[in-house]
VOVO-437685 format. One line per field, with one value per residue (C-alpha): x, y, z; residue in one letter. Coordinates in steps of 0.001 Angstrom, whole numbers. Example, Ala and Ser with C-alpha at 12.3 -4.5 7.8 and 13.67 -1.06 7.14 Angstrom:
BEGIN
px <- [12300  13670]
py <- [-4500  -1060]
pz <- [7800  7140]
koltor <- [A  S]
//
This chain:
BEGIN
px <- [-6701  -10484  -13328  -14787  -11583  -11054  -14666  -14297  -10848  -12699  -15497  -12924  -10955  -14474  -15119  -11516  -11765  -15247  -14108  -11038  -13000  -12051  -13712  -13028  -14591  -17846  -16145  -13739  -17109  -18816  -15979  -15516  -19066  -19010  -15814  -17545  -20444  -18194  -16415  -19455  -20558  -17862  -17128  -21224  -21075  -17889  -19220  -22331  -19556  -18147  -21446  -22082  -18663  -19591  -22440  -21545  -18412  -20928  -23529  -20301  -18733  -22570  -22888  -19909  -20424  -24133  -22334  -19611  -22514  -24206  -20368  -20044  -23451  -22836  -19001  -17677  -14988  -11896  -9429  -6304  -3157  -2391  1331  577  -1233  2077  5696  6708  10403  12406  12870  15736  17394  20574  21523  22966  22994  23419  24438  21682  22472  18887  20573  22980  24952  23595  24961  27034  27991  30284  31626  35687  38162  40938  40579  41106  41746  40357  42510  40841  42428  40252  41470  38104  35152  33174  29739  31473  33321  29457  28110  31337  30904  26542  27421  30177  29242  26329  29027  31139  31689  31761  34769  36583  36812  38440  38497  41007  40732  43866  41964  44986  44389  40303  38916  35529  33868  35309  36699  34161  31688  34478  34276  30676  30985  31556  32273  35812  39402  39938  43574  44161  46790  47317  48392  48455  51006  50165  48490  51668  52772  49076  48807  51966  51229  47509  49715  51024  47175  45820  46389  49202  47631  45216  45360  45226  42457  43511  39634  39707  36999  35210  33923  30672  30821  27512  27928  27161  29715  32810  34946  34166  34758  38157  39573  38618  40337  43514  43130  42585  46353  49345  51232  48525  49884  47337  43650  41859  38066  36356  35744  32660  31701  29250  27946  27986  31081  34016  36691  39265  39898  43083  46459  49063  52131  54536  58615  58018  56500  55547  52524  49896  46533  43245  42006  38388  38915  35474  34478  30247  30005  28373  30084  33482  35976  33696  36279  39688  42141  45934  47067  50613  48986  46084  44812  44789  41337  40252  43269  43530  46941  48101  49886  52486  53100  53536  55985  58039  58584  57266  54764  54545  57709  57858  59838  56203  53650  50731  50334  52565  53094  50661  52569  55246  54237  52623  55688  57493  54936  55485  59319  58890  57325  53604  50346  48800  44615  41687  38427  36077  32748  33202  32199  32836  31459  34396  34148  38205  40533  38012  40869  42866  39315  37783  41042  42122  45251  47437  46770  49528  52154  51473  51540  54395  56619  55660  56394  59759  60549  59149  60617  64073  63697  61338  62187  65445  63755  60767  62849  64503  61026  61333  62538  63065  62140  59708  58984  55110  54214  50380  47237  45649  43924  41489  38647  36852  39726  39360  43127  42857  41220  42832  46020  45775  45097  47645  50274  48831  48793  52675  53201  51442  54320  56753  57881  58656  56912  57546  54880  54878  52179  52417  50307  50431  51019  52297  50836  47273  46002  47606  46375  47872  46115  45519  48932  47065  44360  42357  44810  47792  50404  49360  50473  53381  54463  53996  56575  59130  62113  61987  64681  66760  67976  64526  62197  59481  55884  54009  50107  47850  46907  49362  49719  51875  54245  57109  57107  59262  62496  63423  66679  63585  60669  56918  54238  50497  47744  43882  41957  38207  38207  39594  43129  45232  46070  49126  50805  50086  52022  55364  54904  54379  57419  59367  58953  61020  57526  54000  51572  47763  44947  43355  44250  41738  43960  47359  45726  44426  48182  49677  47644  47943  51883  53121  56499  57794  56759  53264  52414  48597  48773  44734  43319  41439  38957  38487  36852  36829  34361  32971  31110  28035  27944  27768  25010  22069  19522  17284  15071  11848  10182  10895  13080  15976  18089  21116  23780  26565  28362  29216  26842  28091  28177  30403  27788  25150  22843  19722  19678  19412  16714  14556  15165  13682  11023  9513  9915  8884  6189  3469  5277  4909  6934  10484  12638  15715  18393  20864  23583  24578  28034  28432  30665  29948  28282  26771  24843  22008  20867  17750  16550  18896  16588  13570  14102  13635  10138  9828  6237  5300  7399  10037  8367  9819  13670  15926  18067  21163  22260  25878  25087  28694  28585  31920  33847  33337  29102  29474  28990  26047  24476  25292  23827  20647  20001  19088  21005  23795  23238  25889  25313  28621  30089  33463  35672  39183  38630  34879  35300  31818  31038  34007  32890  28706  30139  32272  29167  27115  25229  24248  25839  24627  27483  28445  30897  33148  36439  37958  35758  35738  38967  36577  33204  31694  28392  28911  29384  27624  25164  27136  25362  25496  27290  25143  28281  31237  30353  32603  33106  31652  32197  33439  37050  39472  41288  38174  38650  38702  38613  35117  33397  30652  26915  25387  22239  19213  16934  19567  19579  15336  15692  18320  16357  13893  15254  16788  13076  11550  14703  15512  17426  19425  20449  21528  23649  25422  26026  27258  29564  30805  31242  34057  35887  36495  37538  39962  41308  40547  41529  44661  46631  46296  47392  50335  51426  51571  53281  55434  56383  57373  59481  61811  62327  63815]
py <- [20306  19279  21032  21990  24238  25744  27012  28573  30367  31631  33506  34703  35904  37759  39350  40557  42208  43868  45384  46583  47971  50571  52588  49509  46851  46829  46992  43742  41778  42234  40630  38266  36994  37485  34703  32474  32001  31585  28724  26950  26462  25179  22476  21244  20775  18510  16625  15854  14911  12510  11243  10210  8245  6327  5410  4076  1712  756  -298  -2230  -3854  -5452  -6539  -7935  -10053  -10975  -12756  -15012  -15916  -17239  -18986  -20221  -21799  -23669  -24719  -27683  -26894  -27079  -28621  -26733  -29231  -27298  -27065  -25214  -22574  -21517  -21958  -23245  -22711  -25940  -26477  -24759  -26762  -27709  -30913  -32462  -36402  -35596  -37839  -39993  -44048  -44921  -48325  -50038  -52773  -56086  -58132  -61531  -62667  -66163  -68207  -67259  -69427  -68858  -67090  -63801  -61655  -57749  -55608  -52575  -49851  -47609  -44382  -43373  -42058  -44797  -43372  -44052  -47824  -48476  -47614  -49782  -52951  -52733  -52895  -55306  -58122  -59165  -59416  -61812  -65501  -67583  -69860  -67928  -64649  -63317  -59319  -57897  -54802  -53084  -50050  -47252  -45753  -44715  -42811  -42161  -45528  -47343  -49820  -50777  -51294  -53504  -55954  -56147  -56979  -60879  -61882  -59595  -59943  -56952  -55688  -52872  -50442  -47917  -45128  -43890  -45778  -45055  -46440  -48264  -49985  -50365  -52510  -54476  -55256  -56676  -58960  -61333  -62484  -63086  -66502  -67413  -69022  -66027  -63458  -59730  -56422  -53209  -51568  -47857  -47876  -44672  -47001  -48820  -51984  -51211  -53741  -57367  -58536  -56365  -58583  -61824  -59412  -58251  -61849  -62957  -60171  -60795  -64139  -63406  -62968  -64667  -61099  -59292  -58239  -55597  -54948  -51379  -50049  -47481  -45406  -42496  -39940  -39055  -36507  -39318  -37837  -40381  -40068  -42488  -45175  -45311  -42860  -41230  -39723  -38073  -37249  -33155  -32269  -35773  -34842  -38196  -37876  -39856  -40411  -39640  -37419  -35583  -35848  -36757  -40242  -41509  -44777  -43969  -46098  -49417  -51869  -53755  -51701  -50792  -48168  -46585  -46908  -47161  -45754  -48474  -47498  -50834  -53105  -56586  -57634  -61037  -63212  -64136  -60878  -59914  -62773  -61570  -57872  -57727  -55749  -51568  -49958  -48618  -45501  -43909  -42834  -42381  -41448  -42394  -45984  -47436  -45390  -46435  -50388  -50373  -48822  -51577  -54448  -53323  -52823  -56716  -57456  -57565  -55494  -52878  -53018  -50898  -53186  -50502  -53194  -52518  -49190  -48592  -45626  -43615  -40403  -39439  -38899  -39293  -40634  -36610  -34812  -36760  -35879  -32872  -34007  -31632  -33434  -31153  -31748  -35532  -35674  -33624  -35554  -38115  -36868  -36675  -39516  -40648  -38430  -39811  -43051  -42567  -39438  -40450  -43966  -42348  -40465  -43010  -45261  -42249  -43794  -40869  -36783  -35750  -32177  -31106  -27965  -27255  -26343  -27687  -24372  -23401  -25455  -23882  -24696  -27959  -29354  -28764  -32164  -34163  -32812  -33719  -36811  -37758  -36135  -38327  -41827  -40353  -40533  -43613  -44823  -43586  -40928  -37556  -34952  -31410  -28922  -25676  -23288  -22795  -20293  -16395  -12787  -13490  -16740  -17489  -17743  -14453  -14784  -16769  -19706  -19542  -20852  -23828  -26302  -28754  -31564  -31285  -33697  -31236  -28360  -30277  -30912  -27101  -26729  -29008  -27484  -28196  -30771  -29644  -33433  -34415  -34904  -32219  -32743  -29522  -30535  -27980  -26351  -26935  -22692  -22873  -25718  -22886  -22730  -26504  -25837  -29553  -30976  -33714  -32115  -33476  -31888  -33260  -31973  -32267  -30582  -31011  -30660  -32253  -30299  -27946  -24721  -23431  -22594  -25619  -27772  -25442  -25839  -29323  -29701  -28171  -30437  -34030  -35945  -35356  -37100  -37352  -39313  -40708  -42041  -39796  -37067  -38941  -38571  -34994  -33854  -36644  -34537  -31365  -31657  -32669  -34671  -35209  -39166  -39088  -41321  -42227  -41635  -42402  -40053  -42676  -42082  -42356  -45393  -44925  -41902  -42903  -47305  -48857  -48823  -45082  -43884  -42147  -39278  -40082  -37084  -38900  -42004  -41149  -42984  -39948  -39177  -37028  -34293  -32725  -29800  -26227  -24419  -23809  -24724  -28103  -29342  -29430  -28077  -26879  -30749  -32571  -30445  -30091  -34199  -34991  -32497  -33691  -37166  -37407  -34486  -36972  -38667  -38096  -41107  -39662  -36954  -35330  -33177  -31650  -30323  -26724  -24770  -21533  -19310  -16803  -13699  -12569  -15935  -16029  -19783  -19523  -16702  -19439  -22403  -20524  -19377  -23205  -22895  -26559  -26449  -27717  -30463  -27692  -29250  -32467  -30959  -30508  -27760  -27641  -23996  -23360  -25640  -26094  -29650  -30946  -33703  -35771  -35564  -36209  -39998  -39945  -37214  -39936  -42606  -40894  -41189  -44067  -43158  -40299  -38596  -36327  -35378  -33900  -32082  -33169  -34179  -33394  -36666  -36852  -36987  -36545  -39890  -41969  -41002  -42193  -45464  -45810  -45343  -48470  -45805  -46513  -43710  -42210  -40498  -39218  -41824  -39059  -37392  -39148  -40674  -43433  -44487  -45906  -46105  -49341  -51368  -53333  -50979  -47752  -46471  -44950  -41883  -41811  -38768  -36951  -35244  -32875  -29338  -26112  -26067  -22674  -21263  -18371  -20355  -19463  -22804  -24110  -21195  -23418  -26986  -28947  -31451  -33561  -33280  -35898  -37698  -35949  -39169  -41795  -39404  -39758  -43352  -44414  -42485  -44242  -47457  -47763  -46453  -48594  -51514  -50886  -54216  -54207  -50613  -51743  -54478  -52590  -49771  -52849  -53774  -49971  -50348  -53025  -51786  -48527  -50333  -52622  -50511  -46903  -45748  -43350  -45815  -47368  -44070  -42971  -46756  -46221  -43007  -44141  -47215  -44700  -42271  -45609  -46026  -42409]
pz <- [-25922  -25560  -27920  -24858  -23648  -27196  -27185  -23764  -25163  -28281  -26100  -23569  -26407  -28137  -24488  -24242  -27636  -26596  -23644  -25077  -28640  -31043  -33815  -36296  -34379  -36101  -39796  -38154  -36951  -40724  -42251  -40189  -40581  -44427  -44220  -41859  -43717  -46925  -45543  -43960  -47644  -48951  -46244  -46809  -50264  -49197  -46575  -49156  -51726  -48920  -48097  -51458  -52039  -48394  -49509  -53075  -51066  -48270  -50908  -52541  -49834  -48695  -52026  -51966  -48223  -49921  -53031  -50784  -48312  -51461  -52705  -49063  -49446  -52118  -52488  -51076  -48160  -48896  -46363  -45603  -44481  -40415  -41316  -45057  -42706  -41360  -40657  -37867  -35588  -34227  -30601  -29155  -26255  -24698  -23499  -19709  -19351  -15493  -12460  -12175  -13181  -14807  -15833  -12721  -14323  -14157  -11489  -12637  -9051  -9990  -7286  -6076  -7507  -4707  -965  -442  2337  2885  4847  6233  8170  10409  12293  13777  11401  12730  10729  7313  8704  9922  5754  5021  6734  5909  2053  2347  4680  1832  -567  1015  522  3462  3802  1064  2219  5485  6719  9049  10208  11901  13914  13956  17800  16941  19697  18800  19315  16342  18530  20527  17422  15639  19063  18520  14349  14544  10788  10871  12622  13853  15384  17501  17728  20538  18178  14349  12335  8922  5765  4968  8501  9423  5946  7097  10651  9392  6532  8922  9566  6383  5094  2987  617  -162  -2492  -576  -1239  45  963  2118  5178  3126  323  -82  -2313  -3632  -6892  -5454  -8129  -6863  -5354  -8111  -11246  -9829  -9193  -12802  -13873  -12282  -13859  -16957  -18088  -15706  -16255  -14331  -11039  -9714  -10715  -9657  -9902  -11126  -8279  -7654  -5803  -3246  -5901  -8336  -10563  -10948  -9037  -10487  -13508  -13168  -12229  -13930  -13295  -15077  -14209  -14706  -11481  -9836  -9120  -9611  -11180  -11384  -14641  -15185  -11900  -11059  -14449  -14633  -14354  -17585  -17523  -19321  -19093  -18818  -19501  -18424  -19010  -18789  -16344  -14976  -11848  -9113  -5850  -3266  -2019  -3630  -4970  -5293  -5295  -6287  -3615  -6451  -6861  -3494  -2809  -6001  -5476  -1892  42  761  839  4428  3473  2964  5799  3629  -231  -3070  -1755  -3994  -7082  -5516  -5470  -9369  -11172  -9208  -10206  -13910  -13339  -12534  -15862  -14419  -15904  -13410  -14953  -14233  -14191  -15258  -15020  -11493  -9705  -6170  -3829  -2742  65  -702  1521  4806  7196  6734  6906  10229  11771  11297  9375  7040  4110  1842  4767  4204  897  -101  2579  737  -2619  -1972  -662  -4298  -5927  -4655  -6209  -9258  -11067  -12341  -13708  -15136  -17122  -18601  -19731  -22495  -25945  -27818  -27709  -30200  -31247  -32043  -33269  -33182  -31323  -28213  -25777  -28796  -28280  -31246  -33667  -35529  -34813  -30788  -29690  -32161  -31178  -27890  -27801  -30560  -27689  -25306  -27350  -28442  -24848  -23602  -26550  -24425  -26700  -24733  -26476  -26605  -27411  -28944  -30217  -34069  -34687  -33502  -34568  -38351  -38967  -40747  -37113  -35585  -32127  -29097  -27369  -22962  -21791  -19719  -20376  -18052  -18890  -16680  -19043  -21781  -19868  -18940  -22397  -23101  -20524  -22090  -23627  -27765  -28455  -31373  -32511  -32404  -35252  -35860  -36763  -37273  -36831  -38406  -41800  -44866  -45168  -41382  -42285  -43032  -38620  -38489  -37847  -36862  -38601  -39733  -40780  -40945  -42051  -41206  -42479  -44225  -46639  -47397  -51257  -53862  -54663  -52861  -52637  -54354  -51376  -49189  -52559  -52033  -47954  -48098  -50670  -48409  -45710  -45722  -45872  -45485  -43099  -44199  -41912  -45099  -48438  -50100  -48712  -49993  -53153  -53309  -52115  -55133  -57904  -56389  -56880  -53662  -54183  -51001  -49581  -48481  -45408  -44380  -40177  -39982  -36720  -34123  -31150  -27380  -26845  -23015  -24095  -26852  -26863  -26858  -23040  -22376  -20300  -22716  -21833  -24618  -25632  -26583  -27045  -31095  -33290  -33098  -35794  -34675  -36132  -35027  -37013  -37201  -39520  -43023  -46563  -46634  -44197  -46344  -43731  -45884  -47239  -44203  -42935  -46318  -46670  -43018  -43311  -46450  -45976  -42060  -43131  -41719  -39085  -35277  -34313  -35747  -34237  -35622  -33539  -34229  -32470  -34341  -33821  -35595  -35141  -37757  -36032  -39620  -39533  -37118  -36953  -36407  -39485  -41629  -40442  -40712  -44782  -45356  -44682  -43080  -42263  -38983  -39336  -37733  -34501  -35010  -35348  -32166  -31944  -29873  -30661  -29635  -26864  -24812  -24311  -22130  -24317  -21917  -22551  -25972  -26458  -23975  -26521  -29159  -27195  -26928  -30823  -32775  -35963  -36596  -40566  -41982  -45359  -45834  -49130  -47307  -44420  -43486  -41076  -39887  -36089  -35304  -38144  -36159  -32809  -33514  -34908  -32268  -29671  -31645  -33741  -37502  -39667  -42840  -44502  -47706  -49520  -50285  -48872  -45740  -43888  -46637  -44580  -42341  -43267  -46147  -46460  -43696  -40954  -41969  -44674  -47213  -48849  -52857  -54359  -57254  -58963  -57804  -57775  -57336  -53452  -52861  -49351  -47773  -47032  -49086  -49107  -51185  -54500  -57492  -56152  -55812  -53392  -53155  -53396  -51822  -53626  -51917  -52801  -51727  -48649  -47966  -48832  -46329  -43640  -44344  -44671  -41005  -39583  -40966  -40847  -36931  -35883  -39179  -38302  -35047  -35799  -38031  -35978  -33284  -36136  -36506  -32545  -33045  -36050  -34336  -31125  -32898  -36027  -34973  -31303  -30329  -29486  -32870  -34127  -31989  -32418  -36324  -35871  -33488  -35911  -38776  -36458  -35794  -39288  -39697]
koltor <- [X  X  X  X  X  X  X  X  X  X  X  X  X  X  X  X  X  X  X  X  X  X  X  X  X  X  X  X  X  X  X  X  X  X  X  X  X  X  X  X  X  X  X  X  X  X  X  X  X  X  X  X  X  X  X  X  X  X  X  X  X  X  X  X  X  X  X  X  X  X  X  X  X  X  X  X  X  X  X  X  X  X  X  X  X  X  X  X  X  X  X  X  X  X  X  X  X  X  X  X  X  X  X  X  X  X  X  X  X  X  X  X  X  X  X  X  X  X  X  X  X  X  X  X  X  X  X  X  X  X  X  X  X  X  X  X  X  X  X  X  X  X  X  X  X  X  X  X  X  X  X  X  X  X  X  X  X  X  X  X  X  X  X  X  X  X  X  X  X  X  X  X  X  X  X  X  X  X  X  X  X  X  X  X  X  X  X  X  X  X  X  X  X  X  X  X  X  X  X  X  X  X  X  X  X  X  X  X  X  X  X  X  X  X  X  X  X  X  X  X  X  X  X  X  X  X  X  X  X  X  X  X  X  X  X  X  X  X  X  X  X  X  X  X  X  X  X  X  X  X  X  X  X  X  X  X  X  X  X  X  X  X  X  X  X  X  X  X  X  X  X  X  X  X  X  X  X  X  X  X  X  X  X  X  X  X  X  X  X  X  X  X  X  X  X  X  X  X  X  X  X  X  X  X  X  X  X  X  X  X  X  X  X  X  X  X  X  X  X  X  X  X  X  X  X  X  X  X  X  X  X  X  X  X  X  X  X  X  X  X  X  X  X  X  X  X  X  X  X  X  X  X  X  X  X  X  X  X  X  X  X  X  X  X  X  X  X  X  X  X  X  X  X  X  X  X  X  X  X  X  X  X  X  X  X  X  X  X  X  X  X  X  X  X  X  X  X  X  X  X  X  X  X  X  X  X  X  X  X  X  X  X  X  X  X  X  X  X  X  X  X  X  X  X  X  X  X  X  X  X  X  X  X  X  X  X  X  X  X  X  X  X  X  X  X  X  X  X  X  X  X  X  X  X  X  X  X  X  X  X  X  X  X  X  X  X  X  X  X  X  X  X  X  X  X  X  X  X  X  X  X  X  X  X  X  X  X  X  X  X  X  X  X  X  X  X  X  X  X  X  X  X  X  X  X  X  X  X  X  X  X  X  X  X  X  X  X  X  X  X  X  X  X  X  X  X  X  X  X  X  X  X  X  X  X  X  X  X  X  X  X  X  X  X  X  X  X  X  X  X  X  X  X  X  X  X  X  X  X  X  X  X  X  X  X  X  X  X  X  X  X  X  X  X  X  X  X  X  X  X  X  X  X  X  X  X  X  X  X  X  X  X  X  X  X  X  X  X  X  X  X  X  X  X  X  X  X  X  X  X  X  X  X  X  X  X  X  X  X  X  X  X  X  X  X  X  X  X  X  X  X  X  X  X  X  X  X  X  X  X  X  X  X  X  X  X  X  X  X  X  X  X  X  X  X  X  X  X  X  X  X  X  X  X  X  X  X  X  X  X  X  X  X  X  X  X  X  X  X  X  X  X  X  X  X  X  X  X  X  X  X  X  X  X  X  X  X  X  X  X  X  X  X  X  X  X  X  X  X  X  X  X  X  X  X  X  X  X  X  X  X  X  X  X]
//
């Protein structure tokens, strides 16, 4: 309500009364006028009162501006550091290496040593045999290197164009006979003398090198029978790096298979099998064991032909330094073929004469008890690929779920997982002669009920708790991945035998020669863990931010998992008050980065730092070293199974202190606290020390390849299970 409309209410009001008057309305209006005038007195002497007191601050507060004016006149200034103005936030960002290959692998094009023949079989798509024969006739050594092409009834011009190409043989065929008697009536052609490469007509040999790097393969070792490629998509994901196939359902699988391509799986490597998109096959082992078996039409013969080159004593290897172009199964799609009717015809005509025999490459059942479908649960990945060395060893291993309603873990994991043999091993029936290894904490060892029981397990500090010492004595030994663990369990009053079964890493994932994203220019330091107190968090990011203060040229991330919802990252980070050198810190919040990502994250760092108050294992130390990266890591708890001077930068420990965290595991044991000076001072030292940094993260590189992969591991545990 305006002024202006309560004035014009107060006259209406007066005029209402007037008309309306009565014999006291003259007595009402006196009064009225009596208390108006009364109250207009009081409120002037108050608003003199007020006037006054205005007056006396005004008079103050221009006093006041008069004396700095003089101050600012006369003082020096006084400079004020930009980042102690305010405090400053880290980025926030997430992290995808994506599909594009910055670096192509250098080309090492060496003359043949022997003649080969290419067969290629075409059954019209004559666009993708045109992008085929442009990338391979500049690859091609005149004199020792023939192609034969065996057309399979084209109808869409294919046949014609092959007339015109005049550096081929090409064959025709009125109708479609198959991958298999299409391969077999070309045979007869090549020369006898020359080894033979099976080339899909859907694959571009875009690497110069392709055909040089898979003969000196097959010639490295007199054992190796058939050599394979890497092989990638049109979308730039890889397709295969080998194949895999297992007697439960007989259903093959490409390793690596759509995975993004960040050049896993780089090396020479043994495989159960390849896809004969690209194989070069030996002409000594072709005259041993023979050629395709003719029983198939298409699919499983090159299964098929592998298990029978190892049956014969030779190797089946995956060169991964060479990387082919690969459009998949082109020949079903161009024509309109049931690819499922082909291929489970197929599959049982395999299935006839391989199930039985796979079967029986199994040396011995073993039972595992653990956890492998909770990816936030530290046992999961490390569980799964100790299953899968176990069963590279041959071992057949059964898996069960060990935790659950009851347990210290009372929920249930997803019944499947993106790894088919795990889910296949889920499937398995538990084997009640068979030896029993429950993987997971020391408080869940009660759930083996094996007539041999193992327990294998890990603990951060530096005892046990009561209850994990009467498990664990309960068991008929104990498995620990580090001797620092052996002895924790030894004082804590663990009698049983105690056997060191160190953990190990994917080196097809994790090497020097994964592809990097790198973030900046900066020399990066990088850090992966889940928020919390045994991290040491608050000292990594007080130690960079007070000794890189000043620096522009240095960049820390780190990669942040918490899983605490009465945390908040962020608010945590900010209470450090790091100044503005906040800018210079990368944060990967609860970014979900595939396995499969992770060493290209690596890659993209200079040096990994974990100041650590203690590790079960340290998968995230093993897996930088592994990738070439210089590591800065406490010298306490397990990772001193693998870390020293020579390949890492071992972090000095200031004392033991009570391990105080919110895990009750930790109650009344201690762990480290790492020296925060030694911490600034080794930070410094590989800035300012690059090349020395590097070599020895190239020396980390090697040890992990040659002491500390999966295979190393299941091997060892393997090696102990034959002594029981």
């Amino acid at each position: 309500m305006t002024s202006s409309t309560a004035l014009s209410r107060s006259k209406s009001s007066r005029a209402k009364r007037r008309r309306g008057s009565s014999g006291n309305h003259k007595r009402f209006t006196t009064a009225k006028r009596r208390l108006k005038k009364s109250r207009t007195s009081v409120t002037g002497k108050r608003r003199r009162l007020a006037s006054k007191k205005l007056s006396k601050k005004r008079a103050a507060l221009l006093a006041r501006r008069r004396r700095d004016a003089r101050r600012r006149k006369t003082a020096p200034p006084v400079h004020v550091h930009h980042w102690d103005r305010y405090e400053s936030d880290p980025q926030y960002g997430t992290f995808n290496p994506g599909h594009t290959e910055v670096d192509p692998p250098a080309i090492d094009r060496r003359p043949l040593s022997r003649p080969v023949t290419i067969i290629i079989l075409t059954w019209n798509g004559l666009d993708y045999t045109r992008k085929c024969f442009e990338h391979l006739a500049p690859t091609l050594e005149p004199g020792l290197v023939d192609v034969i092409v065996f057309d399979n009834g084209s109808t869409d011009g294919t046949v014609e164009y092959l007339r015109t190409i005049p550096w081929i043989r090409p064959l025709f065929n009125p109708t479609n006979i198959g991958f298999v008697a299409g391969n077999h009536a070309a045979l007869p052609y090549a020369r006898p003398d020359s080894d033979i490469v099976l080339l899909n007509n859907d694959i571009l040999t875009e690497q110069g090198d392709w055909l040089s790097k898979l003969q000196e393969t097959a010639y490295r070792s007199r054992d190796i029978g058939i050599v394979g490629a890497r092989l990638r998509g049109p979308d730039g994901s890889l397709h295969h790096a080998g194949t895999y196939i297992l007697p439960d359902n007989l259903s093959g699988q490409q390793i690596g298979g759509e995975e993004p391509d960040v050049r896993q799986y780089n090396g020479v490597r043994d495989v159960q099998g390849i896809v004969f998109a690209c194989a070069y096959l030996k002409r000594e082992l072709i005259q041993r064991i023979g050629f395709l078996d003719q029983d198939y039409f298409s699919y499983f013969e090159d299964t098929d032909y592998c298990l029978k080159a190892i049956m014969a004593g030779y190797r089946v290897v995956n060169d991964g330094r060479v990387t082919l172009h690969h459009y998949h199964n082109t020949s079903t799609r161009v024509n309109g073929v049931d690819f499922w009717d082909m291929y489970n015809k197929s599959r049982e005509v395999f299935r006839s004469k391989w199930q039985n025999l796979l079967q029986m490459r199994y040396e011995r059942p073993l039972n595992w008890r653990s956890v492998v479908h909770l990816p936030l649960y530290g046992y999961t990945e490390t569980s799964k690929n100790l299953m899968l060395g176990l069963e590279r060893q041959h071992l057949k291993v059964n898996y069960e779920y060990v935790y659950g309603p009851g347990t210290p873990m009372p929920f249930e994991e997803p019944e499947t997982g993106p790894d088919m043999r795990v889910n296949l091993f889920k499937q398995r029936t538990q084997s009640p002669e068979a030896v029993e290894v429950v993987y997971g904490q020391g408080d869940v060892f009660y759930k083996n009920k094996g007539r041999y029981k193992i327990g294998y397990t890990m603990l951060e500090v530096d005892g046990l708790p009561h209850d994990w010492v009467a498990q664990s004595n309960s068991m008929n030994e104990v498995w620990v991945p580090s001797h620092f663990n052996a002895q924790t369990f030894r004082n804590s009053g663990v009698t049983v035998p105690i056997h060191v079964m160190p953990l190990g890493v994917d080196t097809n994932y994790f090497h020097p020669g994964i592809r990097s994203k790198r973030f900046s220019d900066k020399f990066t330091f990088l850090s992966v863990f889940e928020w919390g107190e045994r991290k040491a968090p608050e000292l990594l990011l007080e130690t960079f931010s007070r000794v890189f203060a000043h620096r522009d040229d240095v960049l820390l991330v780190c990669k942040i998992i918490n899983n605490d919802p009465s945390f908040d990252v962020p608010t945590e980070i900010r209470k450090l008050k790091l100044g503005a050198a906040a800018e210079r810190i990368l944060v990967l919040h609860n970014d979900k980065i595939p396995s499969a990502w992770m060493g290209s994250l690596y890659r993209s760092a200079d040096c990994f730092v974990l100041p650590t108050r203690g590790e079960g294992w340290g998968m995230p130390i093993m897996e930088a070293m592994a990738c070439g990266l210089p590591v800065i890591a406490t010298n306490w708890s397990a990772q001193t199974e693998f870390i020293n001077e020579s390949n890492a930068y071992p972090l000095r420990v200031e004392r033991l202190i009570p391990a105080e965290a919110r895990c009750v595991y930790y109650h009344g044991f201690n762990w480290a606290q790492p020296d925060a000076e030694h911490l600034a001072h080794l930070m410094q030292h590989v800035v300012a020390n690059r090349e020395e940094a590097a070599e020895r993260g190239r020396r980390a590189a090697i040890d992990m390849q040659s002491q500390f992969t999966w295979d190393h591991s299941a091997a060892r545990m393997k090696g102990r299970l034959a002594g029981l």
